[in-house]
Structures are given as C-alpha cells and as structure tokens.
C-alpha positions as CSV (number, residue, x, y, z in Angstrom):
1,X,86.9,30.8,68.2
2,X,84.8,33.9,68.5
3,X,86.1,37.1,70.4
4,X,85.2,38.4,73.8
5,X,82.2,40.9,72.3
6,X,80.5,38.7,70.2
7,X,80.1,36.2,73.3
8,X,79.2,39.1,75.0
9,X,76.6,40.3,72.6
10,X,75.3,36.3,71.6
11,X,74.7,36.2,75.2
12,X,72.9,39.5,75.7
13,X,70.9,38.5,72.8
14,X,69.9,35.7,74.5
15,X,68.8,36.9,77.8
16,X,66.9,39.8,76.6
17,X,64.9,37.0,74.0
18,X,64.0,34.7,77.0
19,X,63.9,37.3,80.0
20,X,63.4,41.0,78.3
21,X,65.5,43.6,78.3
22,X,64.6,44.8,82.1
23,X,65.0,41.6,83.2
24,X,68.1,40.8,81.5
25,X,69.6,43.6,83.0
26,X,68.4,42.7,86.5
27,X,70.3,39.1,85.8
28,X,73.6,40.7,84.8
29,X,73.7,42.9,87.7
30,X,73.0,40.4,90.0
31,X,75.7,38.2,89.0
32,X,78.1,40.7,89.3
33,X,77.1,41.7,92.8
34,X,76.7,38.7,94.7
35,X,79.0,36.2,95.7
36,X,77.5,33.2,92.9
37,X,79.2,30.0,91.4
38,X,78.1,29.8,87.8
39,X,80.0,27.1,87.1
40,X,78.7,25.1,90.4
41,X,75.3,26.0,89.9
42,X,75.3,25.2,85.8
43,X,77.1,21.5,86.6
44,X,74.1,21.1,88.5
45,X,71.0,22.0,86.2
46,X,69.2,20.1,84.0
47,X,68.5,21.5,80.4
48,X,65.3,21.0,80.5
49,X,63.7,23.2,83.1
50,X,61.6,26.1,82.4
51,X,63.5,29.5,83.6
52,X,60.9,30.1,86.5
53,X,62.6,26.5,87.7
54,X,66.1,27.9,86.5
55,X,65.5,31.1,88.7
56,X,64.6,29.0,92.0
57,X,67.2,26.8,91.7
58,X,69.5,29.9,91.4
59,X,67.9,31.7,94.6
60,X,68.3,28.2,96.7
61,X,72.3,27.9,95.6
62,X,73.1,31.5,96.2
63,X,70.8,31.3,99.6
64,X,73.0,28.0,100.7
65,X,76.2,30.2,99.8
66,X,75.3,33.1,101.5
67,X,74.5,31.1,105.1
68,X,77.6,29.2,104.9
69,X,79.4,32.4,104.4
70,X,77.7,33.8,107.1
C-alpha cells in the first residue's frame, strides 16, 4: 500500500500530464469547493471518453446536484 503523498503526488502527476498545470489546479480547487460526488459521478463514466466528454459529464452531475439542492 502506498502512503497518503505519493497518492497525492501520482495523482498530481497525472492531472497536470493530461490537463496542465493551470488546469489541474483549476480541477483540484473546484472539487474542493463545490458540493461534488466523485464516487457517484466515477460509478457512472465510461473509461473510454476523451476528457472534453469527462468534463461535460462532470458539469451536467454537479448542475443536477446543485438544482436538487436548491
């Protein structure tokens, strides 16, 4: 089992590879800010969608949250 950093850092890694490192950050901070169901939204996904699709399919989930909520 790997420790809490080296997730951590693996996963930064990752972003800023496939989203840069603007971006990246833009992804972690809105994750932390809004109300979002990774878990829901990530059961969900397929695998095999670009990250535009990946992005839209986040916005709709987080907009369907944020009306019921509302």
């Amino acid at each position: 089992m790997i420790t809490d950093t080296e997730i951590k850092t693996k996963g930064l890694d990752v972003l800023t590879q496939h989203l840069g490192n603007v971006e990246a950050e833009r992804f972690i901070a809105i994750i932390q800010r809004e109300l979002f169901d990774y878990t829901r939204w990530r059961q969900d996904m397929d695998e095999e969608l670009s990250l535009e699709e990946i992005s839209r399919r986040a916005m709709a989930v987080r907009s369907k949250s944020t009306e019921q909520d509302a």
